[in-house]
Structure formats: structure tokens, C-alpha cells
C-alpha positions in Angstrom: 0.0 0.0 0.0 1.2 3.6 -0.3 2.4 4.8 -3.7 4.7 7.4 -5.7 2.9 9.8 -8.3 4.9 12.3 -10.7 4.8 14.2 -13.7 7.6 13.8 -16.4 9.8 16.6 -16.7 7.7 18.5 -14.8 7.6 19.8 -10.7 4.4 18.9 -9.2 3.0 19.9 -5.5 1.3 17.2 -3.0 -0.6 19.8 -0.6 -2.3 17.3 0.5 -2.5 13.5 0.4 -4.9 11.4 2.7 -4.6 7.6 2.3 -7.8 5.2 2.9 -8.0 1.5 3.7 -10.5 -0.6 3.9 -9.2 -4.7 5.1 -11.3 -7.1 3.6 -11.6 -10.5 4.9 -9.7 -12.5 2.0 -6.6 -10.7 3.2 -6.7 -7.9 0.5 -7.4 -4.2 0.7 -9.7 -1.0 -1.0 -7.3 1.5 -1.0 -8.9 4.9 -1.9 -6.6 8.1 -2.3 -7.6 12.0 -2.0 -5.1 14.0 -3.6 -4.7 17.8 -3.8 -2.1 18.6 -6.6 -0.8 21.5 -8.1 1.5 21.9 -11.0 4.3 24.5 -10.3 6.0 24.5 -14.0 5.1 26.6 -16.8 3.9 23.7 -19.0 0.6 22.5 -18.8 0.4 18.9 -17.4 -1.9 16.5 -19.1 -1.3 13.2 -17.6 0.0 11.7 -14.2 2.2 9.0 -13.5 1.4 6.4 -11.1 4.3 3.7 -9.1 1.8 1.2 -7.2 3.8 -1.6 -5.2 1.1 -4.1 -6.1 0.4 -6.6 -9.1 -2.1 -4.9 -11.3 -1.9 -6.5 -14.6 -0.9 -9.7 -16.0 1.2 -10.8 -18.9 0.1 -13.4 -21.2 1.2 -15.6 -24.2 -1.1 -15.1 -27.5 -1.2 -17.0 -30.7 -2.6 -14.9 -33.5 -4.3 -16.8 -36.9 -0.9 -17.3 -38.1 0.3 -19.2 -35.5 3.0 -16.3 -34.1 3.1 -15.6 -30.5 3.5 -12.9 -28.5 3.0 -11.5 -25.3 0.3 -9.0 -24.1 -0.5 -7.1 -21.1 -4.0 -7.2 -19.6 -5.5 -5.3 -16.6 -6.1 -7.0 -13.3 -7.7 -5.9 -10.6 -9.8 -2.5 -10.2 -8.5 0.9 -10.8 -11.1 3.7 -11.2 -11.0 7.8 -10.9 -13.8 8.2 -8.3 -13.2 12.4 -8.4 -16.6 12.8 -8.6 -17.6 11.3 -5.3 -15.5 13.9 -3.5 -18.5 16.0 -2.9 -21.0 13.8 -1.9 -20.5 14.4 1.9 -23.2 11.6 3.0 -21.5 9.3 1.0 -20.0 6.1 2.3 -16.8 6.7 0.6 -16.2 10.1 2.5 -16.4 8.4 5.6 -12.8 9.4 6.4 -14.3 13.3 6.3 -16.6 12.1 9.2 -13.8 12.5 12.0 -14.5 15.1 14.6 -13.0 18.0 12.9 -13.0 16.9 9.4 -15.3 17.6 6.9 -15.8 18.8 3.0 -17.3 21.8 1.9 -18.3 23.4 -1.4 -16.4 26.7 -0.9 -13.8 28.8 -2.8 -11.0 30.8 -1.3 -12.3 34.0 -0.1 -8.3 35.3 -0.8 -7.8 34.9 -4.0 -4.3 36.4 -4.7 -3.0 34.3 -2.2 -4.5 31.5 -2.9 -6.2 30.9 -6.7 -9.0 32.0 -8.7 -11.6 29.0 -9.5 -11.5 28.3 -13.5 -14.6 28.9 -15.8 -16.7 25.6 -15.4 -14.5 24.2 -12.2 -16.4 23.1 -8.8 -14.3 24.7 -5.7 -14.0 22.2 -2.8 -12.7 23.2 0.6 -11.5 20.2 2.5 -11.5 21.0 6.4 -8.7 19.1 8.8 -8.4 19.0 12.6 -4.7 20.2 13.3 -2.8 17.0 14.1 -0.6 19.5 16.6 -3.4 21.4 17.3 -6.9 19.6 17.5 -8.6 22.8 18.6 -7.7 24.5 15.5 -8.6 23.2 11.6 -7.1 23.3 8.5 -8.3 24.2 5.1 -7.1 23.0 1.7 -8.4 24.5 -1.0 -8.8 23.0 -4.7 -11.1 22.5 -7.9 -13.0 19.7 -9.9 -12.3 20.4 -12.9 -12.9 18.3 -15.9 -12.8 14.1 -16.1 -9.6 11.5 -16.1 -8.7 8.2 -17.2 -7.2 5.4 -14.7 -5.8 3.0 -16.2 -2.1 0.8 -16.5 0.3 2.3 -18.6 0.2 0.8 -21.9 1.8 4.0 -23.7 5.3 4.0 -22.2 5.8 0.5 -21.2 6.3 -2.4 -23.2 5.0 -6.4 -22.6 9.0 -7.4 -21.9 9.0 -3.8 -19.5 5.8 -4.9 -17.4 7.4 -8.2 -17.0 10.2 -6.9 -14.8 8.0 -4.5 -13.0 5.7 -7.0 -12.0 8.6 -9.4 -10.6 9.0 -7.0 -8.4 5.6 -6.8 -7.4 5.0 -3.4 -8.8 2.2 -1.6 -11.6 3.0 1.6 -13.7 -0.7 3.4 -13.6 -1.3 6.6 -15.5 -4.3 9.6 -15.5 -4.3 11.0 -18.5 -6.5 14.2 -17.9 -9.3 15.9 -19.4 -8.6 19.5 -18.5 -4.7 19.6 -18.8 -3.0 20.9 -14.7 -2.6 24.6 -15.4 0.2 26.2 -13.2 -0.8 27.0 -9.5 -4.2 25.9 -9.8 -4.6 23.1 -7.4 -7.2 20.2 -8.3 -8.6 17.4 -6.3 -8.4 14.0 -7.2 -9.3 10.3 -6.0 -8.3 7.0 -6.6 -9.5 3.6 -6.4 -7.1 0.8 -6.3 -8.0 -3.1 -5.3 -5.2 -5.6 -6.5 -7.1 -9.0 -6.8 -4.5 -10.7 -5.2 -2.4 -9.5 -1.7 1.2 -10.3 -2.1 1.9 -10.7 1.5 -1.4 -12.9 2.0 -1.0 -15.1 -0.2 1.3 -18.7 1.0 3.5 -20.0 -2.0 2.3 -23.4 -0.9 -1.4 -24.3 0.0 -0.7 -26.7 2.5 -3.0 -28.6 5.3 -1.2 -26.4 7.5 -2.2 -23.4 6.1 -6.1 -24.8 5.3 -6.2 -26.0 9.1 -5.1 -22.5 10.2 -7.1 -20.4 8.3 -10.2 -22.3 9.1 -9.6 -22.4 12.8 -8.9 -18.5 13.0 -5.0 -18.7 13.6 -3.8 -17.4 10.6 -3.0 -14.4 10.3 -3.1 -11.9 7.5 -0.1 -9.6 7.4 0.2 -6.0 5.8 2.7 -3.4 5.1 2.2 0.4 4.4 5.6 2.3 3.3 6.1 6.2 2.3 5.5 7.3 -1.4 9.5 7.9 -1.2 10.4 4.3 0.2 8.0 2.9 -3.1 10.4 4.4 -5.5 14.0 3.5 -3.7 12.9 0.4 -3.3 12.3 -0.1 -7.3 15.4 1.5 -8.0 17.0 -1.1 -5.6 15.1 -4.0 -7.3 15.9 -2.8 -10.9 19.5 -2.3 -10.3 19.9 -5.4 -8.4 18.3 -7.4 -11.0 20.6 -5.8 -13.4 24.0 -7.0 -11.6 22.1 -10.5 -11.8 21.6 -10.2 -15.2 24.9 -9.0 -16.0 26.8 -12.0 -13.8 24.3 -14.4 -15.9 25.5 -13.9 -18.8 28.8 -14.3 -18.1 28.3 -17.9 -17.1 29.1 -20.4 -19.5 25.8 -22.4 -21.4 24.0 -19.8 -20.8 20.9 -18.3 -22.9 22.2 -15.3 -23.9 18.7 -14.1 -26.6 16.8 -14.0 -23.3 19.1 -12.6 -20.7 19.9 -9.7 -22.7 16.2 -9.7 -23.3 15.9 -9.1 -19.9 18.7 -6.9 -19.5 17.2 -4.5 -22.5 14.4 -4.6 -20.3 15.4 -3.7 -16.9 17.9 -1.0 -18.8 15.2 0.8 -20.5 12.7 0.9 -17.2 15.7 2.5 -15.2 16.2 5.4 -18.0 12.3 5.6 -18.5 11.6 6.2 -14.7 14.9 7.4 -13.3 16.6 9.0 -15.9 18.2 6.2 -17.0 21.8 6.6 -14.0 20.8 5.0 -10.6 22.1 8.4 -9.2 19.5 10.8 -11.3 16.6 12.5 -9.4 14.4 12.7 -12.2 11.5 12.0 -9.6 12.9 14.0 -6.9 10.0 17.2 -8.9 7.5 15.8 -6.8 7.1 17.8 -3.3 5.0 16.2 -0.7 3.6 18.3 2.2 1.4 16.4 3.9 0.0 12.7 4.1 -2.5 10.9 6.4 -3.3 7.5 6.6 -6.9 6.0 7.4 -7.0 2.4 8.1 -10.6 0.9 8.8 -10.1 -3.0 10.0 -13.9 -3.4 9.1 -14.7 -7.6 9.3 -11.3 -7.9 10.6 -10.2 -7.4 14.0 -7.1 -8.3 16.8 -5.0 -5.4 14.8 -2.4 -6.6 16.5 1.8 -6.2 16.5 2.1 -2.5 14.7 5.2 -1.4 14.5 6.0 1.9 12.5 9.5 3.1 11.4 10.8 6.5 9.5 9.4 9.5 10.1 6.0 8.8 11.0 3.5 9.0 13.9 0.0 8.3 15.0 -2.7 10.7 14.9 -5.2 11.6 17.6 -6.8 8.5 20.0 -5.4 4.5 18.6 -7.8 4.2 17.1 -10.2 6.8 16.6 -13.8 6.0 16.2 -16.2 7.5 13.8 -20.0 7.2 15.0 -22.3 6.2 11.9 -25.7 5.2 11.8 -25.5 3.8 15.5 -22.2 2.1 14.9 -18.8 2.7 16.3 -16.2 2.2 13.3 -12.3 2.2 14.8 -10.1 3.9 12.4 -6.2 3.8 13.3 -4.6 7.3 11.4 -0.6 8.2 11.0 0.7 11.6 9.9 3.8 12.6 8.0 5.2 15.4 5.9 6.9 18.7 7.0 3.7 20.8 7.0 2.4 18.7 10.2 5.8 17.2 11.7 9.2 19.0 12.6 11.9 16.9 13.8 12.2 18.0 17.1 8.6 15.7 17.8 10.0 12.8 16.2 13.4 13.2 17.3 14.7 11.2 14.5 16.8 12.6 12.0 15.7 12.5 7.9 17.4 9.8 5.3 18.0 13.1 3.0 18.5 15.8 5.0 18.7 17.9 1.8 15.0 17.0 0.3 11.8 16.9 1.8 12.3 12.8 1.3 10.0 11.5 4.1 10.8 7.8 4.5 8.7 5.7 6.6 7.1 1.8 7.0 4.1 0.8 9.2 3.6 -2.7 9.2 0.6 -5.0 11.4 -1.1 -7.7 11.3 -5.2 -8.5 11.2 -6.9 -11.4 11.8 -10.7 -12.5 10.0 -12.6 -14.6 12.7 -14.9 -16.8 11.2 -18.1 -18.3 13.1 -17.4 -21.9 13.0 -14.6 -22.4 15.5 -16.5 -19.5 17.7 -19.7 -21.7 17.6 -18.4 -25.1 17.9 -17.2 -24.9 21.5 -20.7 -23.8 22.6 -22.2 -26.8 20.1 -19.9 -29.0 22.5 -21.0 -27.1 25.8 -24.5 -27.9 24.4 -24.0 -31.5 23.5 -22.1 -32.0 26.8 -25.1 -30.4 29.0 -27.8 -32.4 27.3 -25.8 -36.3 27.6 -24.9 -35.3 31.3 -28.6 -34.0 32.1 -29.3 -37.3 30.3 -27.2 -39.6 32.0 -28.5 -37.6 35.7 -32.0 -38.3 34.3 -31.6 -41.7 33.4 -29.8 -42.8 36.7 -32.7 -41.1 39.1 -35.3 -43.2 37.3 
């Protein structure tokens, strides 16, 4: 969970990022994203870039009528702009927004030189935060709707032999290509839908009895990781060049197939120059600035969060958890905060990977359990069953 966006060539501006996820009881996760970006180049941006650390398409073999195979890329798993949603405050999907302090408001920015001026045919939406340092005081971000986009994988700059490599590392190049091209300084609001069909970390490379008896009898547990946008993208660049020193020893080797290791080595080559420049050392996505991020994490069916441990520069938010009252209900919601608008140094007392860029590392990792019925009901069936053949057994020996 947790991802890195960026525009090519082009300095973008995170004001505000807040992360939420929904557990589901297979083990995977809805993972819906508010965004408020704004473009801080000249050039008009017309499409985002997107590094998700999760499987979201699949490469398969086709024959065509002639008998020739290839390879093709497919979609899998559900990524969808939900923008439009932002607004609807009763909305399920704004639950997030139903915190004490938080909520969404149709409202432009009474300042306009120091903030923006709302575009012809754009929709101004005012989000409103309690202060993580401050509870007694709120926050405003201010942004537009402003024309549709398109979520999808990125087919346009990434080959069948390229999405190979990314997805051995367990990791999807997504793109939103936008209606109404990012003009400079005008920030819009975004969100995204993610839900791979499969959780990496859930998922046992061997289905064993062991595993079917565990899961069954509610000791298995389900095991997730959240990282920082930054961590997302070193950790590629660590994979990718680590592959390539692999590659490179491979073919060295005697009887070996050298069509398809430099196959592979053309492939991992060109993904290093396409997203970093193409020199393990460039920056070319260091143009993203990140100022704030929150994370929302609703256990829903699951429950027993248990063993979280967070690393980095990173800290809870309010109570642990914090509960939302809906319709009658109680919903627990665990938050974390980072970024340098809401977090100095001197709270954390930790000390930056890159003390020379606003590079905010940081790892949360738990673990959730689903409880099914079946082993909670089968002690009481045996209570029962034991009650009735003793009561029996008392009945039949007074007679």
C-alpha cells in the first residue's frame, strides 16, 4: 500500500495526500486516495504518473491466426477515478471526512491572490482538517474539480518485456491521463481507487493442510505493510539495479541463454532510464514535493490489529484508534501523519534519510486477523451436546 505519483519533466505539489483503507476479509485491501495537486511549472500537465507496489496486470502468451506468439499485457484488478464522489459528503466513501474536525465543503477561497481563482466551469471544494498539533484548531485545503480523467495501467510507455520486470517485483505503472490539462498553480482534487485482486503478502507459496487448518480455525494471520511514497520508489530502483547486476553475472556464465538474458537486460535497462533517468544516481522524480499525508486504516470484518510497529518518520494521529459514529455504529479507524507541514523533527526526534530534500521515508507494518463463526460456535455446540448427555445420564440414573 502507499504509492509514488509524478509528472515527467515536470515539478508537481502534494498539498495534501490522505490515504484510505479498507481490510477485507480474503486478506486484500480497497485502498482509496484523495489527492490535492498543483502543477508548479510553466507547461501544462496533461497526464499523471502512477508507481503502485502491487500486481495490477498480468502478462500473457497469445497466438494470433498465423500461429505467431506474443506476449500481451492485460489489466487485473480494479483501478477507477472516483473524483466525482469527493463532494457527496453523505457518501460512504467520505467516511474518512466524518472524523470530529473533518469535513468537506463546497467553498472557494475568499483570498484569492494568495491562494487561486476558481477556473470557468471548475467546482471549488474546501477540505476541512483538525490540526494533528493542534486539535482545537482546523485546517483548510483548498482546490477545484475540474474536468474528467482516465485510470488505467500504462500501456503508452511500457512495453509487454518492461511490465514483466515491473511485476517481478511486485510493482504496476498506472497513469491519468486528464481531461482538462493541470494549469500552473491551480490546485485540483483527485481520488483513486485501487484493489489488486490478489495481496502479495497474504497469499502462502504453498497451500498446505497447515495453512487450510489454520485459516479455518482463525489462527492465521493476515499480514500488511504500508511504506512512504519515497520508500515505493527506492525500493524499485533497488530491485531494478539489483536485477541488473544479476543479469549482468548471468551472462557471463558459460551455457547460458544469452537471446533471453539480454532480453531481460534491455528490459530492466530501458525501465531505469524511463523512470529514473536512466543513472541509478539521477533525481528525475525527486520534482515531486510532498507536504502532507494521512493515513486511514478501517479493519472493518477484521479485527485483533495486532503487533504495529511503524519506522521512518512517521507518527500516529489523535486516539489509537479513533472511532467515527455512523448510523448507530462505532467504526475504529487507526490514522498516522507525516510530511513537514504537520511534523518538525524536534517531535520525532529522528533525523531524515535526506537531510537535503523533503524525502520523508517511513514503514508501518501489522497484522489483522478475519474470525470466522465456525470455531467460535463449535465450543458452545460441544457445551450444548455435553449439557444435554450429562442432564441425560443424571435423568436416566434417578429413574
Amino acid at each position: 500500500m502507499c504509492f509514488y505519483v509524478y509528472a515527467q519533466n515536470t515539478t508537481i505539489k502534494l498539498d495534501y495526500v490522505s490515504e484510505t483503507i479498507t481490510l477485507n476479509k480474503d486478506g486484500s485491501s480497497d485502498v482509496e486516495i484523495d489527492l490535492l495537486v498543483t502543477n508548479k511549472s510553466d507547461a501544462p500537465v496533461d497526464c499523471l504518473s502512477i508507481i503502485y507496489p502491487n500486481k495490477f496486470a498480468r502478462v500473457r502468451h497469445v497466438v494470433n491466426d498465423n500461429n505467431e506468439k506474443s506476449i500481451d499485457t492485460v489489466r487485473d484488478g480494479i483501478i477507477e477515478d472516483k473524483s466525482h464522489i469527493i463532494p457527496l459528503t453523505t457518501h460512504r466513501e467520505n467516511r474518512s471526512y466524518r472524523l470530529p474536525g473533518s469535513k468537506i465543503l463546497e467553498e472557494a477561497p475568499d483570498d484569492t491572490v494568495a491562494y487561486f481563482e476558481v477556473p470557468e466551469g471548475a467546482t471549488p471544494i474546501c477540505v476541512v482538517q483538525a490540526d494533528p498539533n493542534n486539535p482545537m484548531r482546523s485546517i483548510k485545503y483548498y482546490g477545484v474539480l475540474h474536468g474528467g480523467s482516465e485510470l488505467d495501467i500504462d500501456m503508452d510507455n511500457y512495453d509487454c518485456y518492461e511490465w514483466k520486470a515491473l511485476l517481478w517485483l511486485n510493482n504496476s505503472a498506472l497513469k491519468c491521463k486528464l481531461e482538462k490539462p493541470l494549469m500552473k498553480n491551480i490546485p485540483r482534487w483527485f481520488r483513486w481507487h485501487f484493489k489488486a485482486r490478489r495481496s502479495i503478502l497474504n497469499v502462502p507459496s504453498v497451500f498446505s493442510v497447515s495453512y487450510i487448518v489454520k485459516k479455518y480455525t482463525n489462527l492465521f494471520p493476515y499480514n500488511y505493510e504500508i511504506c512512504g511514497p519515497f520508500d515505493v520508489i527506492h525500493r524499485l530502483r533497488s530491485g531494478l539495479n539489483a536485477a541488473l547486476m544479476r543479469l549482468e553475472e548471468d551472462s557471463e556464465l558459460s551455457g547460458a541463454d544469452f537471446n533471453l538474458i539480454n532480453g531481460k537486460m534491455i528490459a530492466t535497462k530501458s525501465l531505469i532510464e524511463k523512470i529514473f533517468g536512466g543513472d541509478d544516481t539521477a533525481e528525475s522524480l525527486s520534482s515531486t514535493i510532498i507536504t502532507e499525508w494521512r493515513t486511514h486504516l478501517f479493519p472493518d470484518v477484521l479485527e485483533r490489529i495486532t503487533d504495529i510497529v511503524q519506522t521512518g518518520y512517521v507518527l500516529p494521529s489523535g486516539g489509537f484508534p479513533n472511532y467515527i459514529h455512523d448510523m448507530g455504529k462505532s467504526i475504529p479507524c487507526y490514522e498516522w501523519k507525516t510530511g513537514p507541514k504537520i511534523l518538525n523533527d524536534n517531535a520525532l526526534n529522528v533525523h531524515r534519510n535526506h537531510e537535503e530534500d523533503d524525502t520523508y521515508l517511513f514503514k508501518i507494518s501489522f497484522q489483522a486477523k478475519y474470525l470466522r463463526l465456525f470455531p467460535v460456535v463449535i465450543p458452545w455446540i460441544s457445551l450444548i451436546i455435553g449439557s444435554c448427555a450429562l442432564t441425560w445420564k443424571i435423568y436416566d440414573a434417578l429413574k
